[in-house]
N, CA, C and O of each residue as an XYZ file, in Angstrom:
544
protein
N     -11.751     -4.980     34.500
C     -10.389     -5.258     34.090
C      -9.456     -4.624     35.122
O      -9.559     -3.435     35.424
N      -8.369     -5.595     35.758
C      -7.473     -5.121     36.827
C      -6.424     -4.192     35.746
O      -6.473     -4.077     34.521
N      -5.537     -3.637     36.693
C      -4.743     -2.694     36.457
C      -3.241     -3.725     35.454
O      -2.777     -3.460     34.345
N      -3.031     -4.352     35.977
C      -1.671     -5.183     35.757
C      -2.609     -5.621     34.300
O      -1.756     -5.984     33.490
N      -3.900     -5.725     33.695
C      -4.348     -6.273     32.694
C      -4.248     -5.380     31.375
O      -4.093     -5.623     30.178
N      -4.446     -3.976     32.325
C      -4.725     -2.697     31.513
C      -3.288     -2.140     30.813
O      -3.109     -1.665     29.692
N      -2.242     -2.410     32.028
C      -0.918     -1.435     32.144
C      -0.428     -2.071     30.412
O       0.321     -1.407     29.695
N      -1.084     -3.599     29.920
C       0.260     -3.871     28.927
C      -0.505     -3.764     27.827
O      -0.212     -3.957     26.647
N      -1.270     -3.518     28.208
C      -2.600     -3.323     26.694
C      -2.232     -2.057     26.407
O      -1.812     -1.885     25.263
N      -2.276     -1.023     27.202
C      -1.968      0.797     26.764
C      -0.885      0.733     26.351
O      -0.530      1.337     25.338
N      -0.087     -0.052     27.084
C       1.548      0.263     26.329
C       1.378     -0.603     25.000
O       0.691      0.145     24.304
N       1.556     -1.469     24.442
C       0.622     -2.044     23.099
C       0.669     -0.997     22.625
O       1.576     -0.211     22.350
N      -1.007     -1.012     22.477
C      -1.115      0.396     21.965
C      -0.636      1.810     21.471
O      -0.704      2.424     20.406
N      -0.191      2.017     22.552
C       0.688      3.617     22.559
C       1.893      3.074     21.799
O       2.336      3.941     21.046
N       2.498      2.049     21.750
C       3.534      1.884     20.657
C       2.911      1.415     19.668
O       3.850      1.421     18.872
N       2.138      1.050     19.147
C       1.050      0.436     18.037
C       0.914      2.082     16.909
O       1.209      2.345     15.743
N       0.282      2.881     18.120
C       0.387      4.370     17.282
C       1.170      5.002     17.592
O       0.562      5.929     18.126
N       2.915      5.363     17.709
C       3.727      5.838     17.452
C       4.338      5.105     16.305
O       4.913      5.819     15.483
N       4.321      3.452     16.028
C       5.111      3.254     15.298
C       4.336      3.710     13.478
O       4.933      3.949     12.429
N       3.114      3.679     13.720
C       1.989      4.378     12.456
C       2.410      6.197     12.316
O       2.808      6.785     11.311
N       2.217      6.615     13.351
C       2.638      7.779     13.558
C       4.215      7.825     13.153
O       4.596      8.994     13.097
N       4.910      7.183     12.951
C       6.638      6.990     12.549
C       6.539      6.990     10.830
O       6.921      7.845     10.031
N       6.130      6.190     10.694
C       5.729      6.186      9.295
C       5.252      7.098      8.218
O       5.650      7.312      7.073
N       3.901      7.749      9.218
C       3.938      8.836      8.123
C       4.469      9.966      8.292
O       4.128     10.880      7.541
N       5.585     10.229      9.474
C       6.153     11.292      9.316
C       7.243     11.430      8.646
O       7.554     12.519      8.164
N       8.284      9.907      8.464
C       9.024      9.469      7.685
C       8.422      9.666      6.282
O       9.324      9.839      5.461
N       7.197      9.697      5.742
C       6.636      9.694      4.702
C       6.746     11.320      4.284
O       7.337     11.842      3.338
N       5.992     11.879      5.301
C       5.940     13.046      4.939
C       7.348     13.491      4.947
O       7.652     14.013      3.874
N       8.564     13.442      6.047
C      10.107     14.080      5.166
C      10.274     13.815      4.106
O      10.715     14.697      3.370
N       9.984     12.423      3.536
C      10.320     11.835      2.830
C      10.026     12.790      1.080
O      10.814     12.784      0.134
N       8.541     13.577      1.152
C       8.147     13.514      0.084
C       7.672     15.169      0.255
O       6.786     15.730     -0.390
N       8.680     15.862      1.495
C       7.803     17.279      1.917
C       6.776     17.288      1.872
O       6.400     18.101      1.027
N       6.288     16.979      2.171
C       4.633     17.381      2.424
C       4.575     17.860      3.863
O       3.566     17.281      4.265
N       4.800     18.196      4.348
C       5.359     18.565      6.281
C       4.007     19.512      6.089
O       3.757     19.772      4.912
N       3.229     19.986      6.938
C       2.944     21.327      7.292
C       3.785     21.770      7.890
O       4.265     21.201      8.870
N       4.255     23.134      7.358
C       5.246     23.439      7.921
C       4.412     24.788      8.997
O       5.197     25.144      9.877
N       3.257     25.423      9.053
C       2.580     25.982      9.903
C       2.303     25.204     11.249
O       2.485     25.738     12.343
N       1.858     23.926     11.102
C       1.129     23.238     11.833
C       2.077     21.456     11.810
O       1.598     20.449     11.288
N       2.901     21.497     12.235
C       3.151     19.946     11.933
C       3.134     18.968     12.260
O       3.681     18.013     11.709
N       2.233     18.960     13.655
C       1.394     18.211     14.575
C       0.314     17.726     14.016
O       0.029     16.584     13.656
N      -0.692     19.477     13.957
C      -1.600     18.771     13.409
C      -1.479     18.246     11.998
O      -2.505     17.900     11.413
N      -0.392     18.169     11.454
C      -0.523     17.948      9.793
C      -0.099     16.395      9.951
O      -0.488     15.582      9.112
N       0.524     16.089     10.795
C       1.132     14.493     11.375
C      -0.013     14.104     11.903
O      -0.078     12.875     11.907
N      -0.885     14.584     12.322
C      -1.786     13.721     12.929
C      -2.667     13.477     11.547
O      -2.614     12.344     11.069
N      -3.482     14.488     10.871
C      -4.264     14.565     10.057
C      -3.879     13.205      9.049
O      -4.460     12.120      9.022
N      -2.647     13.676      8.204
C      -2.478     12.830      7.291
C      -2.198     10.964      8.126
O      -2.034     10.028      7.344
N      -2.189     10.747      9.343
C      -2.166      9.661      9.837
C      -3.519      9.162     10.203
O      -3.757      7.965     10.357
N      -4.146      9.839     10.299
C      -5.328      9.493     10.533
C      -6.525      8.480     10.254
O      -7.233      7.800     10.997
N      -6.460      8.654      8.914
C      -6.633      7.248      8.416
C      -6.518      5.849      9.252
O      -7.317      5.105      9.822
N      -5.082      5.880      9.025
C      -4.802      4.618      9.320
C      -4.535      4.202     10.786
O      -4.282      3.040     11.104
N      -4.639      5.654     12.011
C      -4.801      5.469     13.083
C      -6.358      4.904     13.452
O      -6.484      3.955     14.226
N      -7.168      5.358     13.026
C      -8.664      4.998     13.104
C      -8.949      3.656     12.985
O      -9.487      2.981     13.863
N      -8.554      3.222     11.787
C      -8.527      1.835     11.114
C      -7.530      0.709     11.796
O      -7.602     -0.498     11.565
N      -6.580      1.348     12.685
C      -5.972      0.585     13.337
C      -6.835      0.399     14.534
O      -6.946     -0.760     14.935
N      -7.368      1.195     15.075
C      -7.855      1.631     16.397
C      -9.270      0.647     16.518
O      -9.743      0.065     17.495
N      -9.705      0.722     15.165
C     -11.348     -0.193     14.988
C     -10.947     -2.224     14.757
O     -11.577     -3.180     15.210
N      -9.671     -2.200     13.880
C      -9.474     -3.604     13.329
C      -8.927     -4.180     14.992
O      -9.580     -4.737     15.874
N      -7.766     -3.854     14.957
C      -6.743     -3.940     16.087
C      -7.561     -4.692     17.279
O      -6.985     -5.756     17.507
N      -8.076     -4.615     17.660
C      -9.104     -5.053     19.074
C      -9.728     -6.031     18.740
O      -9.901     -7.040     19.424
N     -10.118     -5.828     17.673
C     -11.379     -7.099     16.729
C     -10.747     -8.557     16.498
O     -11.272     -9.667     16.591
N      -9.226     -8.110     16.109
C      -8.282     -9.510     15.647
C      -7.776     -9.743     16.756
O      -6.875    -10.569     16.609
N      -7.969     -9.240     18.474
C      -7.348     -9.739     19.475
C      -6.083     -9.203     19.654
O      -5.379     -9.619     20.575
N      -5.594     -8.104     18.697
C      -4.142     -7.317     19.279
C      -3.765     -7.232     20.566
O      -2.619     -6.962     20.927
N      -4.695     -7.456     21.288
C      -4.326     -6.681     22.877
C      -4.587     -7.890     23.331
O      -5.787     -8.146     23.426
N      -3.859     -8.700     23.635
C      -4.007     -9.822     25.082
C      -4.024     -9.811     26.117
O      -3.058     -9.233     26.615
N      -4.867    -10.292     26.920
C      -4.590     -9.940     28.832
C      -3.190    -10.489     28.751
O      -2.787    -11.433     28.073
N      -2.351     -9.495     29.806
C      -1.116     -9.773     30.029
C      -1.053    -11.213     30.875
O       0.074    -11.190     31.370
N      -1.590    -12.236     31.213
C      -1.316    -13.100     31.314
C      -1.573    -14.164     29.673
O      -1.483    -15.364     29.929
N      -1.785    -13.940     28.550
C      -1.654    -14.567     27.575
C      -0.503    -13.852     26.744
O      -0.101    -14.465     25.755
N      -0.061    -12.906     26.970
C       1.237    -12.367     26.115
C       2.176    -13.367     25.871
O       2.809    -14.001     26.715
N       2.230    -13.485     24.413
C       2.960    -14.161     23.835
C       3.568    -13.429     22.894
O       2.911    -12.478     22.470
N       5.500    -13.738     22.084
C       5.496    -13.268     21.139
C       5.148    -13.720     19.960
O       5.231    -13.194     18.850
N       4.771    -14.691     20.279
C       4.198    -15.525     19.012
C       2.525    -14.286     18.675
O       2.428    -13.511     17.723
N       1.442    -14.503     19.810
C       0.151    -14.392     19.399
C       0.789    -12.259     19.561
O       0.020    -11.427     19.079
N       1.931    -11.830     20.138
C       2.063    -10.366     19.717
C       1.815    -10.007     18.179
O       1.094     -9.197     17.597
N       3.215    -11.475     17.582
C       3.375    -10.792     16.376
C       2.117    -11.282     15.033
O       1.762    -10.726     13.994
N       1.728    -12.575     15.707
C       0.808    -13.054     14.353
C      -0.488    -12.012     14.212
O      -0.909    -11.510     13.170
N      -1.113    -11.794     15.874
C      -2.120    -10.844     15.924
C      -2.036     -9.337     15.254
O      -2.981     -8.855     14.629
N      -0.765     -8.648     15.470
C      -0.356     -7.762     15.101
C       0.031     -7.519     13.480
O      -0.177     -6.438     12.929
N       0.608     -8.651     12.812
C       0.083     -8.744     11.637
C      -0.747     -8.795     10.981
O      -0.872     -8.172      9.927
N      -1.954    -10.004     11.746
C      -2.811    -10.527     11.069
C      -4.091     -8.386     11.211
O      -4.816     -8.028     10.282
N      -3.953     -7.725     12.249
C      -4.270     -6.581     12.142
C      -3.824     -5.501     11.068
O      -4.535     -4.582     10.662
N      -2.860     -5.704     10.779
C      -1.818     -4.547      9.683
C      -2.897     -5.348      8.588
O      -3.877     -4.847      8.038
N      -2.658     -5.999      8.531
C      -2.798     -6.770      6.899
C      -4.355     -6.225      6.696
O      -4.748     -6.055      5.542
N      -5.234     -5.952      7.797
C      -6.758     -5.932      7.468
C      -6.886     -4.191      7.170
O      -7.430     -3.659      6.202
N      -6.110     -3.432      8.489
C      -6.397     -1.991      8.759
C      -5.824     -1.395      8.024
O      -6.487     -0.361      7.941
N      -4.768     -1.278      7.199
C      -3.513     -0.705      6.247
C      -4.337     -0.650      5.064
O      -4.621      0.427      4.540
N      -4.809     -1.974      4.535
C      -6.279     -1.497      2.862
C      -6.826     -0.488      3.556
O      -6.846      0.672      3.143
N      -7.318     -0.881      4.683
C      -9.017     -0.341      4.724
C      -8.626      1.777      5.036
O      -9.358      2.760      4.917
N      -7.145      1.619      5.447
C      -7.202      3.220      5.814
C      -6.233      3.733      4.493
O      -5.801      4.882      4.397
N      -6.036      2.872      3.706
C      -5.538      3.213      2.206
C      -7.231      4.275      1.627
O      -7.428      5.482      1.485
N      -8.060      3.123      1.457
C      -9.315      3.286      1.355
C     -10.008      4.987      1.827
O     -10.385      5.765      0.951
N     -10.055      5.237      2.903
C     -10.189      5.790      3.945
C      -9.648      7.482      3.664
O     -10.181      8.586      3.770
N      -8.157      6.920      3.212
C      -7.424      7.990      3.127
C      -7.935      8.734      1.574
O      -8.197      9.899      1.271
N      -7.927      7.686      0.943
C      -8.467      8.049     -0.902
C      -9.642      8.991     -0.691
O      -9.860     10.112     -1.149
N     -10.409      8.131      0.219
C     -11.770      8.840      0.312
C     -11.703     10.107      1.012
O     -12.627     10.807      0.598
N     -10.996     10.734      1.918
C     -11.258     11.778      2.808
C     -10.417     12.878      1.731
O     -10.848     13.976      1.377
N      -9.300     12.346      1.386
C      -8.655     13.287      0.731
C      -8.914     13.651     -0.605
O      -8.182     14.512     -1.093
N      -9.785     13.179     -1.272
C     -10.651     12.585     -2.480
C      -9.529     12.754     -3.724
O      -9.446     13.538     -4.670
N      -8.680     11.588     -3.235
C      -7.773     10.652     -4.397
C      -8.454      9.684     -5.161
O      -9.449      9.018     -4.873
N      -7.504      9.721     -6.562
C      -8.630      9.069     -7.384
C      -8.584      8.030     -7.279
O      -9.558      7.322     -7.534
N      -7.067      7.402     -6.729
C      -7.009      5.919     -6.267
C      -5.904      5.792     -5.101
O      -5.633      6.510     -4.138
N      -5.303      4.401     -5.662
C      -4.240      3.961     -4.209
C      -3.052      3.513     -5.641
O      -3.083      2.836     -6.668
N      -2.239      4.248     -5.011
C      -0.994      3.965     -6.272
C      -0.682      2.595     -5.643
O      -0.710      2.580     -4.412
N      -0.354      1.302     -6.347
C      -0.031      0.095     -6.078
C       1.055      0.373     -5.013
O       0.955      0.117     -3.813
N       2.266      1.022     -5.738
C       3.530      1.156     -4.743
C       3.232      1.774     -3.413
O       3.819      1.246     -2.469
N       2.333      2.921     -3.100
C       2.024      3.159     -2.024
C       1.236      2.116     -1.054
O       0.910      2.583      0.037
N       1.001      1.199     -1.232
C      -0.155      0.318     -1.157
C       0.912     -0.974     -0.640
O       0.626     -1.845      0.182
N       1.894     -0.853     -1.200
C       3.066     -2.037     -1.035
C       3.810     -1.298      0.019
O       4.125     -2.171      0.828
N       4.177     -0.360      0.363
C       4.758      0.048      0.979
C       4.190      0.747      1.727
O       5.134      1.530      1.835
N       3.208      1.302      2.566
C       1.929      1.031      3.633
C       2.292     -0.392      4.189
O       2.864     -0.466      5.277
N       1.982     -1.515      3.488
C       1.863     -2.673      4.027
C       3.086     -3.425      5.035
O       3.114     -4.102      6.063
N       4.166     -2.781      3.931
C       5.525     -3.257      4.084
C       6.355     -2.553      5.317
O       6.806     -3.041      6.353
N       6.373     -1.421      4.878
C       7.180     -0.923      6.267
C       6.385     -0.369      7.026
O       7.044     -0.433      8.064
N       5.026      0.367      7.429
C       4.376     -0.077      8.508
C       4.014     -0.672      9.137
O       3.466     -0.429     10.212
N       4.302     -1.986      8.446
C       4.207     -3.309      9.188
C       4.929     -3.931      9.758
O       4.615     -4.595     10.746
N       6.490     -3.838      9.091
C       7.193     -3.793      9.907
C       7.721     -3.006     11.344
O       8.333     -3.364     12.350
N       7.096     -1.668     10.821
C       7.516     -0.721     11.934
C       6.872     -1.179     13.254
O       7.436     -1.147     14.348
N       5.378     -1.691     12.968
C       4.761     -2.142     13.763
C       4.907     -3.572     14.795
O       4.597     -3.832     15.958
N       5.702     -4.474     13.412
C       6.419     -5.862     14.133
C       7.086     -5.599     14.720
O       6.974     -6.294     15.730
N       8.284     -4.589     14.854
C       9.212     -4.478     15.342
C       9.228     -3.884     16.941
O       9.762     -4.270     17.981
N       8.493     -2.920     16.631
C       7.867     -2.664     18.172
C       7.400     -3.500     19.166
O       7.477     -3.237     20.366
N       6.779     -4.790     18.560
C       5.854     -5.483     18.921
C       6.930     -6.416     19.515
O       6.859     -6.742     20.700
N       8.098     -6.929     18.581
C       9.171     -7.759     19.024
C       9.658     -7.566     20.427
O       9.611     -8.131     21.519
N      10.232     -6.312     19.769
C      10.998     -5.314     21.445
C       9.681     -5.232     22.534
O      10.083     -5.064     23.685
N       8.809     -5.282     22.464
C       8.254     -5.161     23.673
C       7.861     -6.744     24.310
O       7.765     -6.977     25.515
N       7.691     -7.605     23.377
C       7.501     -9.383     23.707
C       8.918     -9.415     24.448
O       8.874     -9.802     25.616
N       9.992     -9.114     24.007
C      10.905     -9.715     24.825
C      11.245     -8.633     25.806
O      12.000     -9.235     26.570
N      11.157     -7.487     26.223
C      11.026     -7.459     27.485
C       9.906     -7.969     28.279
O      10.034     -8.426     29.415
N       8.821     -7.874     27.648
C       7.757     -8.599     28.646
C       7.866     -9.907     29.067
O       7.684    -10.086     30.271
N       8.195    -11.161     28.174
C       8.812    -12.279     28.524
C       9.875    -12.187     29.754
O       9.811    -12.677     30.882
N      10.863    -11.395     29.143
C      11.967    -11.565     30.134
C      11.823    -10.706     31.608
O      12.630    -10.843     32.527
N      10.782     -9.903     31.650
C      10.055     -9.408     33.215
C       9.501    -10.126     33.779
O       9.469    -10.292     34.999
N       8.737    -10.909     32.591
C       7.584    -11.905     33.145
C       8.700    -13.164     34.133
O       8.241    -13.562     35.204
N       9.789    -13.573     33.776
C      10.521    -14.453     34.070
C      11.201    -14.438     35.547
O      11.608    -15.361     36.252
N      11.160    -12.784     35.778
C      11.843    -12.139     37.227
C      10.235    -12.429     37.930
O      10.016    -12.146     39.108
């Protein structure tokens, strides 16, 4: 894999897990739960889950296109069609490591909902600069 193939896949990515990483730190202000000793590692930990599960689905559904197929179309459908699989499965994930007795529906709706968006949205902003570089 050439370099110009690699450069738009990492960036992908690296915004793929900041915008997951956005979420649950918004989560955690949201509901204090911060480590307030450690709040790196407590941001990473409690993300974890669903960084993993992004990290395993994400590739599988084709998230990452050689930068000569970047589209915002196949950014955002791929990038959904990934949320929609990895978001259960690190709901799942998370129940299990943290040994919850379940997945509260509303958490479960809202996992889906605004990490998914957080994630479209990234995905948007980066299709249209890449389009519009691609064009120069």
């Amino acid at each position: 894999m050439n370099k110009t193939n690699t450069l738009p896949r990492l960036i992908l990515l690296a915004g793929d897990l900041i915008a997951i990483l956005l979420f649950v730190f918004i989560g955690q202000q949201d509901h204090a739960t911060t480590d307030v000793n450690n709040p790196i590692l407590g941001l990473l930990r409690a993300a974890f889950p669903f960084l993993i599960t992004w990290l395993i689905v994400a590739p599988l559904v084709g998230a990452y296109p050689a930068a000569e197929n970047i589209t915002l179309r196949r950014l955002l459908l791929r990038g959904l069609n990934g949320w929609l699989i990895a978001a259960p499965l690190g709901l799942l994930l998370r129940a299990f490591l943290f040994e919850r007795g379940g997945i509260p529906a509303i958490f479960m709706l809202l996992t889906l909902v605004v990490a998914g968006a957080f994630i479209l949205v990234w995905r948007l902003v980066f299709g249209f600069i890449w389009q519009r570089r691609s064009k120069t």
